[in-house]
N, C-alpha and C positions, 0 to 999 in steps of 0.2 A: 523908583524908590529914592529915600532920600541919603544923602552924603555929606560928607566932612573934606573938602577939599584943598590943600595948601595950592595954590595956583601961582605962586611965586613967594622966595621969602619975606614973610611982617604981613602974608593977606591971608585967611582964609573963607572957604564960601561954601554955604550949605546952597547943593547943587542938586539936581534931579536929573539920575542916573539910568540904564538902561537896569531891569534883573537880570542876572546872570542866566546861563541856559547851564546844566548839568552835563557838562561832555563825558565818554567814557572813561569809568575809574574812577570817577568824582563822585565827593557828595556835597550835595545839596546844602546846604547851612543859612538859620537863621541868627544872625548872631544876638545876643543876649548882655555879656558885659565886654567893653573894650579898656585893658588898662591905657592909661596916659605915661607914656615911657619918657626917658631922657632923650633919648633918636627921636622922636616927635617935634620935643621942646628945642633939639637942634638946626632938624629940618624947619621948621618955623621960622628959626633965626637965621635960616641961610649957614649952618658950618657943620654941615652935614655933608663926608667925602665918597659917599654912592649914589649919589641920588641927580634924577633930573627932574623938573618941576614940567607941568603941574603934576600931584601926586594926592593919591586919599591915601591918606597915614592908616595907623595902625595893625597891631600886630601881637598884642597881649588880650587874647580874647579867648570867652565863652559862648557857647554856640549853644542850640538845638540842631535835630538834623529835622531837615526838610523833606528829602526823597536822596536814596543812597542805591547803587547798583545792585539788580537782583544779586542775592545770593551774598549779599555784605553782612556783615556782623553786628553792623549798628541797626538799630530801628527808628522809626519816624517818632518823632516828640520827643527822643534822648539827649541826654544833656553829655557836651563833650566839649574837650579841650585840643585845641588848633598848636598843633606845631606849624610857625609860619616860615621855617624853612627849604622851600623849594627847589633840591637838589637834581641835579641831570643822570644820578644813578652808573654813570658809565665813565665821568673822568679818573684820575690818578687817587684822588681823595675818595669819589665815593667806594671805588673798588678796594680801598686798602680803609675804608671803616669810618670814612672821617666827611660823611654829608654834611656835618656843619662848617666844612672849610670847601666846600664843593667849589671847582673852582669855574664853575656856569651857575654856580647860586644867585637866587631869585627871591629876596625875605621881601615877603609880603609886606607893603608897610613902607617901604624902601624900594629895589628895584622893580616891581610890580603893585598897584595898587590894592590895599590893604582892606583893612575891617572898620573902617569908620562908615560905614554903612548899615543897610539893614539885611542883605543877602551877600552870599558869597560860596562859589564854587571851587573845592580846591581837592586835590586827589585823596583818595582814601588813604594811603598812607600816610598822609599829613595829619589825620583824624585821630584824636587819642579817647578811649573811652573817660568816663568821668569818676565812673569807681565809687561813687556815690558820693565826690565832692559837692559842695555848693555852686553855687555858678560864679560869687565874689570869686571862692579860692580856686574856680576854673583859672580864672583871669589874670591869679598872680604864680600861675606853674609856669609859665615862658621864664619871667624877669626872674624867679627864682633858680629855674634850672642854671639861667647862664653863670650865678657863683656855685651853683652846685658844681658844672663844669670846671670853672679856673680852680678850685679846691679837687676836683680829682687831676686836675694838669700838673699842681703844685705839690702830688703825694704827700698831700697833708695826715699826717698822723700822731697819735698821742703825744702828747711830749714836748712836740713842737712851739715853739713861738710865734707868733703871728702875728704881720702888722696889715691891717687895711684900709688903705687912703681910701678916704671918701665916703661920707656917711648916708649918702643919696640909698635908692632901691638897690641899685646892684650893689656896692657897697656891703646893704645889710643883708642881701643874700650871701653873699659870699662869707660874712662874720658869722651867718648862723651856722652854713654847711662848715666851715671850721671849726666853731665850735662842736657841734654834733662827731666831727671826726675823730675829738676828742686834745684838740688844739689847745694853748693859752691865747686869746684872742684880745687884740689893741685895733682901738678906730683913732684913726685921726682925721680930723676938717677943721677949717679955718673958723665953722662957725658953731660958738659953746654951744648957743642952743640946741643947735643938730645931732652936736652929739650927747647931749642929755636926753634928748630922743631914742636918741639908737641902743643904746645899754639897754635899757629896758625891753626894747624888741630880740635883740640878740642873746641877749640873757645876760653870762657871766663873763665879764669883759672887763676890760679898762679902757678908759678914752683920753686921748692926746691932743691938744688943742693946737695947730699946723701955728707956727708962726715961729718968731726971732726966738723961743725959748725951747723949741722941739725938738732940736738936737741933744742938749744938754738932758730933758728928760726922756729920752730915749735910750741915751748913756747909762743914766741913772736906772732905769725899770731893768735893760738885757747887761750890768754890769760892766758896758761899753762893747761888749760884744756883736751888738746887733741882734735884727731877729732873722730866725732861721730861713722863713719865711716872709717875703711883701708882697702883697697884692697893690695894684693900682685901680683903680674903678672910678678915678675923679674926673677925666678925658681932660688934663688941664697940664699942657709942656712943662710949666715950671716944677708942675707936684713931682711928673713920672720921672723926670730926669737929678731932681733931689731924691730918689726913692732910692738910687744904686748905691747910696750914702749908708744907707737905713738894713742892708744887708748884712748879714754874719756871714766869716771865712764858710765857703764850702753852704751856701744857702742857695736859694732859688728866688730870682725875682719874676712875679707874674703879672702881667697888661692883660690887663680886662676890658679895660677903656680904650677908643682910638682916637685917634689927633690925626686932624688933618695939616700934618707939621713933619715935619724932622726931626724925631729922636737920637740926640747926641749926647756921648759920656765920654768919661774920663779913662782911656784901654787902662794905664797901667791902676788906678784903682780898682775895675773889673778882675785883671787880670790874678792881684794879688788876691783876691779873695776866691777865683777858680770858682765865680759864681755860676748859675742856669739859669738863663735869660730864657722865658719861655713866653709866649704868646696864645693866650685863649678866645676861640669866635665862637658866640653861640653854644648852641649846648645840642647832644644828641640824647636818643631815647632813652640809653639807660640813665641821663639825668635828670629828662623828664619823670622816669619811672622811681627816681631816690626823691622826687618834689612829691610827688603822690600820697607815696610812702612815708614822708615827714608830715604831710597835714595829716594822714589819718591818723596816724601817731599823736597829734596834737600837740608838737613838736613846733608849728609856725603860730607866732601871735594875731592871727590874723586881724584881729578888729581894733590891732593898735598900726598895722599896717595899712590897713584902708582908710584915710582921713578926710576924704576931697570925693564929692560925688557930683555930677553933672549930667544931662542927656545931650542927644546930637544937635539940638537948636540951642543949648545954651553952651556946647564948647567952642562956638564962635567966638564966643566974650570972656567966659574961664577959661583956657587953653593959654591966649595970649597974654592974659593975668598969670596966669601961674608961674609961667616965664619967670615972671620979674619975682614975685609975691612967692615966699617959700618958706615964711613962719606958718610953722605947724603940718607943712606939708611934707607928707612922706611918697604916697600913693594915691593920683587920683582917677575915679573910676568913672566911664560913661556907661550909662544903664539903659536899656532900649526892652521896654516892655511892653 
């Protein structure tokens, strides 16, 4: 079958792959949409700090099922959504609730060979029904759950102020599930455009433009207080480590994003503020189950989220474009039909 292969970073190669064989507990899957995530576009570039090459990306996908263990729930031609979290069920995290910080995790995509292909075998409990979504918004329940997640990490609740660096996918999942929590919700990015994109996806927001004047307006919007709340979702040293600035006494700051770097701050600024410095990976099933829940709702803008379409012979050449090339791009999707 065919594949999508990063084979060191700056190459990739559509490669002809073995099909997978159905082991027990597994099912079958033919995949159908693959999103184009940020981990992609980093493994690409080489600054990506799990990974070994060569590697088939992806991990934001819509499937059919193929053939599923007697006696399974799903049926053959069903449309379903891939949690590509691959947990070992028996460590300290998985036994206390927390498979998304498993610590023998395997994300497809990353430390095991992913969906940019055309089959793939992965356990049934990896498998989530579709509920009667579309196959696009199969494809954007991964990237969305994961701000579903840092907004239930961050007990975001009415009232609140919110700041969230980074106007990228994860970014505006995390602005929408704030929002919906019932948040005041602020983006900031370095670039205006992006965030005139983003308001409109997120809905009711204000946007902060990152640069020499964003202090000052951020003084000016929280009073000089800060916001209650900050998310990070940019994966960029300079943003996260200016982020502990951007906190209010007695607030919580949240990392979405990873940096393969050293995060360093200021103690006695921390200190005085008796902030919660907390840490979100991934997302688990009841945040797949609130992403669900928001599209039927029709609560996600989807068709202002999907921008950028491609299949598996042409994200050879749009994949490593995109990299660079990011007016108007919010979400790009590979379609395999």
């Amino acid at each position: 079958m065919n594949s999508v292969m990063c084979t060191r970073p700056g190459h990739l190669e559509r490669r002809q792959i073995s099909r997978p064989q159905r082991r027990e507990g597994e099912v079958l899957l033919r995949i159908r949409r693959i999103g184009i995530c940020g981990t992609d576009y980093h493994i690409f570039e080489g600054s990506h700090p799990y990974l070994a090459y060569p590697r088939i990306m992806g991990h934001e996908l819509a499937a059919e099922v193929l053939e599923a263990p007697a006696g399974s729930a799903f049926a053959t031609g069903e449309p379903v959504i891939v949690n590509p979290y691959l947990a070992c069920g028996t460590c300290h995290a998985c036994r206390t609730g927390k498979p998304n910080c498993c610590m023998a995790i395997a994300v497809l995509g990353v430390h095991r060979d992913g969906g940019m292909c055309e089959e793939l075998s992965i356990p049934e409990r990896n498998v989530l029904a579709a509920g009667g979504l579309s196959l696009d918004a199969c494809a954007t329940v991964e990237f969305l759950a994961i701000g579903a997640h840092a907004v239930r990490r961050g007990s975001i609740g009415p009232g609140d102020r919110v700041l969230v660096a980074g106007a990228g996918p994860i970014g505006l999942g995390t602005a929408i599930f704030a929002r919906l929590a019932g948040a005041s919700v602020h983006i900031t990015d370095l670039d205006p455009r992006r965030l005139a994109e983003a308001c409109p996806i997120v809905g009711d927001c204000q946007s902060i433009v990152a640069g020499e004047t964003a202090a000052a307006e951020i003084a000016r919007l929280t009073g000089g207080d800060g916001f209650d709340a900050v998310f990070d979702a940019t994966g960029n040293l300079a943003s996260i480590q200016s982020g502990f600035l951007r906190v209010a006494h007695g607030g919580r700051y949240i990392l979405v994003s990873v940096v393969n770097e050293t995060v360093s701050f200021a103690d006695p600024e921390f200190h005085k503020r008796e902030m919660s410095l907390i840490g979100s990976r991934n997302a688990t099933r009841a945040d797949f189950d609130t992403v669900i829940a928001a599209h039927k709702a029709g609560q996600i803008p989807l068709d202002r989220i999907i921008t950028h379409r491609t299949d598996l012979k042409g994200a050879i050449s749009d994949l490593p474009r995109w990299t660079h090339e990011k007016d108007g791009l919010i979400k790009a999707v590979i379609t395999l039909d």
